[in-house]
C-alpha positions, 0 to 999 in steps of 0.5 A, a space after each residue: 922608641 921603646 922595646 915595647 913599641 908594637 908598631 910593625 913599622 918601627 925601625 927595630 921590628 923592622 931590622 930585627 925581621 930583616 935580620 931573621 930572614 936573612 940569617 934563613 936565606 944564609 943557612 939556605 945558601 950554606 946549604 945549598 952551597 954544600 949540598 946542591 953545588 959541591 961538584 957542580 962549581 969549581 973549589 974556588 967558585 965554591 968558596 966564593 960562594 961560602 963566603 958570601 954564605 958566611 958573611 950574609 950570617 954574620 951580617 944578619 946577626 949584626 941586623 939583629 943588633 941593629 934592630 935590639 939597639 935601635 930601640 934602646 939607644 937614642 938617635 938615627 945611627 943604630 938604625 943607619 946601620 941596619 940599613 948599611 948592613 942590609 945593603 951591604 949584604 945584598 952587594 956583597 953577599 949578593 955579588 959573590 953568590 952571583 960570581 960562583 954561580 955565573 963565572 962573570 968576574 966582573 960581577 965582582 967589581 961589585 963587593 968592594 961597594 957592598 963591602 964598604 957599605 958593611 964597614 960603614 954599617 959597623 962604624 955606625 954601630 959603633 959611634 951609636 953605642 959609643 954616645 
């Protein structure tokens, strides 16, 4: 597949505006956790929910190098990643922000899946740049 693809379907256009929306919604969640929520959620529920602010960043940032490598490298792996990594997000991120803002600990059970799902997203990343 290559950058000059003008196909809305191909998968690096695809991962790369995944990413951008998703590093939109993590500015909005780190706002509105700073603005909207301090005083309202307890210092810990409050820091659950900055960390999912914090890692939905970096994993957008890592779709968008998923998206910038799927069209330069060869093979599924850059796009296999970009989808771990949207996964990923939506269990980790998703979990923490549903923990502080509801109190239910057991939604927690929930971001060792998303957290493995990132991890595998970065393995995949990695062996695609490695070949």
């Amino acid at each position: 597949m290559s950058g000059s693809d003008s196909s809305p379907k191909s998968a690096d256009r695809t991962l790369f505006s995944i990413g951008a929306f998703s590093a939109f919604l993590a500015v909005a969640a780190g706002a509105f956790g700073a603005h909207g929520l301090r005083g309202r959620l307890t210092p810990e529920m409050l820091s659950v929910f900055e960390t999912g602010a914090r890692y939905q960043m970096y994993h957008a940032l890592a779709l968008l190098a998923a998206g910038w490598a799927s069209a330069r490298w060869p093979g599924a792996r850059p796009a296999a990643a970009g989808w771990f990594f949207g996964v990923g997000t939506v269990l980790f991120s998703g979990s923490l922000y549903a923990l502080a803002l509801t109190g239910v600990r057991s939604l927690g059970a929930v971001t060792p899946a998303g957290g493995i799902c990132l991890l595998v997203g970065w393995a995949c990343l990695g062996s695609a740049a490695w070949r």
